[in-house]
VMD Tcl script that draws the C-alpha trace (Angstrom):
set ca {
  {27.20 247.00 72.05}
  {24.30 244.47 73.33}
  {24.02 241.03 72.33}
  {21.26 242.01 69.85}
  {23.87 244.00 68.02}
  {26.30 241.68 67.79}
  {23.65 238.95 66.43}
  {22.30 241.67 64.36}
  {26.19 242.74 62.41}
  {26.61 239.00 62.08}
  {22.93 237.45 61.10}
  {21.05 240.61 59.66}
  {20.53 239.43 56.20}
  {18.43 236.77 57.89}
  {15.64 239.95 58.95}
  {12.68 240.13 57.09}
  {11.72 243.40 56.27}
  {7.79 243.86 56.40}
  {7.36 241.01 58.38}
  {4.00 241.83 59.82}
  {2.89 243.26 56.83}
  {3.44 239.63 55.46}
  {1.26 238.78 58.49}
  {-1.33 240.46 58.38}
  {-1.71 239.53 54.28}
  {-1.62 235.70 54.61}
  {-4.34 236.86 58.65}
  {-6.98 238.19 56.01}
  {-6.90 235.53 53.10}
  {-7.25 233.44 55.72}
  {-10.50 235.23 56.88}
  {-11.28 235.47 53.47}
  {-10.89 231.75 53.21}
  {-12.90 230.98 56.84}
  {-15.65 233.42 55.53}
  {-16.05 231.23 52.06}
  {-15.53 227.72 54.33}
  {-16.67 227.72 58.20}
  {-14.29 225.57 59.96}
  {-11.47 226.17 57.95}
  {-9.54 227.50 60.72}
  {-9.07 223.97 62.32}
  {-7.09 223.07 59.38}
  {-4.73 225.76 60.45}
  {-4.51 225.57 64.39}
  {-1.75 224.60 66.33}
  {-2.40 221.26 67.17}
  {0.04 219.13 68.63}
  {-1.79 216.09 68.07}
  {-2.14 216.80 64.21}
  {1.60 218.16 64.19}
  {2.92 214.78 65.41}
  {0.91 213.12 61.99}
  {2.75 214.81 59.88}
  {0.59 218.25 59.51}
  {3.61 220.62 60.11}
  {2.37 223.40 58.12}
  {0.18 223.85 61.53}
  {3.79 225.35 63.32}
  {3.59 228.33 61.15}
  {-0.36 229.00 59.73}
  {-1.73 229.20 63.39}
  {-0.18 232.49 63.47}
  {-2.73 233.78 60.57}
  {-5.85 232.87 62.16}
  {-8.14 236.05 62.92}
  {-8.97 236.86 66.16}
  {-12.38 238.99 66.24}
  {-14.94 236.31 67.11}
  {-18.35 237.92 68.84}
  {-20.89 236.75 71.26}
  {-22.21 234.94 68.43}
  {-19.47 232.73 67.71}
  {-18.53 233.99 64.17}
  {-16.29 236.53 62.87}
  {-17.02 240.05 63.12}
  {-15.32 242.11 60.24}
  {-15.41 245.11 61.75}
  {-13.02 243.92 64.82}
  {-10.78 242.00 62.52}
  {-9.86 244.99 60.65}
  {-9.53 246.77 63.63}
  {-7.09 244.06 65.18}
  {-5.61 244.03 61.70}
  {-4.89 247.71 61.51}
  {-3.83 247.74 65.34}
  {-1.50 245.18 64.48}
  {0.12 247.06 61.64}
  {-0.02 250.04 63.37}
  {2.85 248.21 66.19}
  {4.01 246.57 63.86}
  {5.52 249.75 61.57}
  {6.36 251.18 64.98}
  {8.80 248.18 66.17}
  {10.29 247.89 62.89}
  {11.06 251.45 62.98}
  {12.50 251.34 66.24}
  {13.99 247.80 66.04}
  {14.41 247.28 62.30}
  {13.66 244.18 60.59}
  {16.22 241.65 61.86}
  {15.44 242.51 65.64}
  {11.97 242.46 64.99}
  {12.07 238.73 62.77}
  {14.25 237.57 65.72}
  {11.86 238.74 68.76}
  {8.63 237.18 66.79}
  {9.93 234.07 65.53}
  {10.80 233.67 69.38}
  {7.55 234.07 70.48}
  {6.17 231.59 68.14}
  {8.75 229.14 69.26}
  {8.03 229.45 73.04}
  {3.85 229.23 72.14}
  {4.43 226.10 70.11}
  {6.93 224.38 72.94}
  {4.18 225.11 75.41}
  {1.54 223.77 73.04}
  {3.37 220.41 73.06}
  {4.29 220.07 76.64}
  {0.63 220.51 77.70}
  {-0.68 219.25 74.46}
  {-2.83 221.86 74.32}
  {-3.91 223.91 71.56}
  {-2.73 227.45 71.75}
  {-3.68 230.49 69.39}
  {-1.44 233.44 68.80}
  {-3.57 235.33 71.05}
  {-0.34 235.65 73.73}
  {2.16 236.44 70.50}
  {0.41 239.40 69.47}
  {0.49 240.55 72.85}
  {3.73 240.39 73.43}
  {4.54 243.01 70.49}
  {2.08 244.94 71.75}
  {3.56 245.47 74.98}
  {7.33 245.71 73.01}
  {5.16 248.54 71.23}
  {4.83 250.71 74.84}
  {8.09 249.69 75.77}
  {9.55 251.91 72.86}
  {6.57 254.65 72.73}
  {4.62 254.74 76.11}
  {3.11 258.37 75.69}
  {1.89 257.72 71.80}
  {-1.53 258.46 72.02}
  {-4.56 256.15 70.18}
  {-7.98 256.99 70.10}
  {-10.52 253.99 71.58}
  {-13.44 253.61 69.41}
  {-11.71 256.78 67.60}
  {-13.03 258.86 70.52}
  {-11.04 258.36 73.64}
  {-7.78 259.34 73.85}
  {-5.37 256.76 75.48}
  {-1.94 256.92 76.15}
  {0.14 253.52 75.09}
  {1.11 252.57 78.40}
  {-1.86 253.35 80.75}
  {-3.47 250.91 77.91}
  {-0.44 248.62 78.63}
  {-1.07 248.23 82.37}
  {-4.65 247.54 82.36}
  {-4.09 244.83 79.40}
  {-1.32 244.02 82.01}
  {-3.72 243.67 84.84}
  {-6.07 241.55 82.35}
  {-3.16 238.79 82.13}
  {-2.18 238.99 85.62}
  {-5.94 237.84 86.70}
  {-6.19 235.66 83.45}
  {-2.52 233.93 85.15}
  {-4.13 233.34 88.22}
  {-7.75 232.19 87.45}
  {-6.89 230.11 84.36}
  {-5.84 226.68 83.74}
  {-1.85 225.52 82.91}
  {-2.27 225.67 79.43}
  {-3.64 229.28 79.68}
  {-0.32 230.21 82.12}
  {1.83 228.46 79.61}
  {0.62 229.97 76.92}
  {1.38 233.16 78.34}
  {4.87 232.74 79.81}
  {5.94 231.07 76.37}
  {4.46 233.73 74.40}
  {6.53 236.80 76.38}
  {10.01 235.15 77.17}
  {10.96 237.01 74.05}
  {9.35 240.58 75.93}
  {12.01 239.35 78.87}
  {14.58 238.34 76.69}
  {14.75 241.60 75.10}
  {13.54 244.08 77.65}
  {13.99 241.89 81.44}
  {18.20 243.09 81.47}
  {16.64 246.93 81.02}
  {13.91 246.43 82.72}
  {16.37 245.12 85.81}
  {18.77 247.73 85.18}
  {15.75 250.41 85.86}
  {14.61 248.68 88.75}
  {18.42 248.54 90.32}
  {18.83 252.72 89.04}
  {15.25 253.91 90.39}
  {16.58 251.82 93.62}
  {20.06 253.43 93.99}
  {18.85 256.84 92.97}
  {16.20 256.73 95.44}
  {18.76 255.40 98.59}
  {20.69 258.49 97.03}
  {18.55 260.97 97.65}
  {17.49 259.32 101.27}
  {20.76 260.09 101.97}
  {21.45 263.52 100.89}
  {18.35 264.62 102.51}
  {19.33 262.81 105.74}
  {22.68 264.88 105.80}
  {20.87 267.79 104.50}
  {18.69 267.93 107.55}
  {21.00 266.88 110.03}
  {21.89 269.73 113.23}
  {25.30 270.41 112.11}
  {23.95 271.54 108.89}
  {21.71 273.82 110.05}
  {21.90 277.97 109.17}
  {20.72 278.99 112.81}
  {22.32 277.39 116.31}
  {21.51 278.99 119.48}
  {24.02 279.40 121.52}
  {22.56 278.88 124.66}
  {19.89 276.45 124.31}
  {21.27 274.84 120.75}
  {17.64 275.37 118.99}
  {18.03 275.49 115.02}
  {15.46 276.61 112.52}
  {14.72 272.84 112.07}
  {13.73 272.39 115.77}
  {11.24 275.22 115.67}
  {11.08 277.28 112.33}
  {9.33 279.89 114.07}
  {12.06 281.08 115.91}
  {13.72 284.34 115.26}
  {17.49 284.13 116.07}
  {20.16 287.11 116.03}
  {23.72 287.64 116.34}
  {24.74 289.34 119.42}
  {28.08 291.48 119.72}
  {30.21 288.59 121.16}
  {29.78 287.37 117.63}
  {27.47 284.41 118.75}
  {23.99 283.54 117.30}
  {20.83 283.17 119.90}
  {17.49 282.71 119.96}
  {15.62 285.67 120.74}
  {14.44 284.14 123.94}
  {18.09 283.77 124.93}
  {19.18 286.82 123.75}
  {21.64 288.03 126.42}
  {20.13 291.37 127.17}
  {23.18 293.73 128.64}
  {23.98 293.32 124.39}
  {22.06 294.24 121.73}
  {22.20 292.39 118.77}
  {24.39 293.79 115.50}
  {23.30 295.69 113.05}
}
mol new
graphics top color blue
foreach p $ca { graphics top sphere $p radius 0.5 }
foreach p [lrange $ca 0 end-1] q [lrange $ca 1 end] { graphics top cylinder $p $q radius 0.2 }
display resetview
C-alpha cells in the first residue's frame, strides 16, 4: 500500500467529488462575468501584492480565470469552451482513475506550490502551469487514448504530451524566473505522485536492459556455440557460412578440415 493509500483510508472524506466540474462552473461565470465587465479578471488574479492587503479571496479565484485570449487581446469563446471541455474531459478521466480524494489532494497541491512561487518572486502567476500538470497526470494514466485536433487529426495522449513537453522545456530555458517558478511549483505535485514510478521505470528499463546485455553476451560466447571444428576451432559464429560434419571418430570439422581417409556419418 503507497502513501496515497494510507492518506486516502485515513483523510478520504476530505475528497471532493466533481472537483473540476466545480471548476470549470465557477471558470465560465467568471467569463460570463469578464464578458459583461472588461477587466474584471484583475479582481481575481493572484497577486501577491493585493494578497498581503487583505484580498485573500485572490489564493483561490485565480484558478477560475479563462484562458483563451487571441491575437486580439480579448476572449475568444470558441477556445474557452474548447479548454473548458478539454479540461473536463481529464478531469472525468483522473477522477476515474484516481477518485476524488487523490485527485482534491494532487490539485490543491498544485495550487499551493503556484501561489508559494507567486510570493517568493512576487510575481503574478495564472493557473496556466496547474492545468498542465493534470494534463500530463491525464497521459500518465491513458497515454494511447486518442483525441481528435480540430476534430480532424487523430492524436494519441502522449505523443501530444511530449511535444507540450518540449514546449515547457524551451519555455524553462528562454523565460524569466518567475516563468521557471511557475512551472516547477505548478508540477511538484506531477513528481510527487508519479517521480517514485517514474524512478522505479527508469531503474527496471535499466536492469532489464543490463539483463539482456548479458544473456546475449553468454548466448554468443564460443563455448556456447552448436558447431566447433575440431581442427581449426571455427564455430558457426566465426563464419556462418561454413558447413561442418561429424566424422567417424565422433568429432565435428569443418568441411575444409574434414580428415579425408573418413567419411563423415550418416
Amino acid at each position: 500500500m503507497t502513501w496515497l493509500d494510507k492518506l486516502e483510508r485515513r483523510f478520504g472524506f476530505l475528497g471532493i467529488p466533481g472537483l473540476i466540474r466545480i471548476v470549470i462552473g465557477f471558470t465560465a461565470l467568471v467569463y460570463f462575468l469578464m464578458y459583461l465587465n472588461h477587466g474584471f479578471e484583475s479582481f481575481l488574479d493572484l497577486d501577491p501584492v493585493r494578497i498581503r492587503h487583505g484580498e485573500i479571496w485572490r489564493l483561490v479565484t485565480y484558478i477560475f480565470i479563462p484562458r483563451g485570449i487571441g491575437a486580439s487581446g480579448t476572449l475568444q469563446p470558441l477556445w474557452v469552451i474548447l479548454a473548458l471541455w478539454f479540461l473536463w474531459f481529464i478531469g472525468e478521466g483522473l477522477e476515474r482513475a484516481w477518485g476524488p480524494f487523490k485527485l482534491t489532494l494532487y490539485f490543491f497541491i498544485g495550487m499551493i506550490g503556484t501561489t508559494i512561487a507567486a510570493f517568493f518572486f512576487g510575481s503574478k502567476l495564472s493557473n496556466g502551469m496547474l492545468i498542465a500538470s493534470l494534463f500530463f497526470a491525464f497521459a500518465r494514466f491513458y497515454p494511447d487514448q486518442v483525441i481528435y485536433i480540430f476534430f480532424i487529426l487523430p492524436v494519441k495522449i502522449k505523443w501530444l504530451a511530449w511535444v507540450f513537453a518540449a514546449f515547457l522545456l524551451v519555455g524553462f530555458v528562454l523565460n524569466s524566473n518567475s516563468y521557471r517558478a511557475a512551472l516547477i511549483a505548478a508540477f511538484v505535485n506531477y513528481f510527487i505522485f508519479f517521480g517514485p514510478e517514474i524512478i522505479y521505470q527508469t531503474r527496471h528499463r535499466h536492469e532489464v536492459s543490463t539483463r539482456r546485455k548479458r544473456f546475449e553476451a553468454h548466448s554468443r560466447t564460443a563455448d556456447d556455440t552448436l558447431h566447433r571444428c575440431a581442427v581449426c576451432g571455427a564455430t558457426e559464429l566465426t563464419d556462418p557460412n561454413l558447413d561442418f560434419r561429424v566424422a567417424r571418430d565422433g568429432e565435428e570439422y569443418c568441411v575444409a578440415h574434414l580428415p579425408k581417409a573418413q567419411t563423415p556419418a550418416p
